[in-house]
C-alpha positions in Angstrom: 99.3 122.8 93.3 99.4 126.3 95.4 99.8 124.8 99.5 96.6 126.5 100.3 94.5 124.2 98.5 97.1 121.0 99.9 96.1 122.7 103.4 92.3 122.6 102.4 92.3 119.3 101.2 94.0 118.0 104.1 91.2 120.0 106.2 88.6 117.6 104.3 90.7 114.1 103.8 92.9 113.9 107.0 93.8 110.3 105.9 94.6 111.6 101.8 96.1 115.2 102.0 97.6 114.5 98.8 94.0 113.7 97.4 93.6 115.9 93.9 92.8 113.4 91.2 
């Protein structure tokens, strides 16, 4: 998983950065 989309989903789940599945 590229870190821009860890960044982006740590934008939208500030408690579950780590959120892909």
């Amino acid at each position: 998983m590229p870190s821009s989309q860890v960044h982006r989903t740590s934008t939208l789940f500030p408690a579950r950065p780590r959120a892909g599945s």
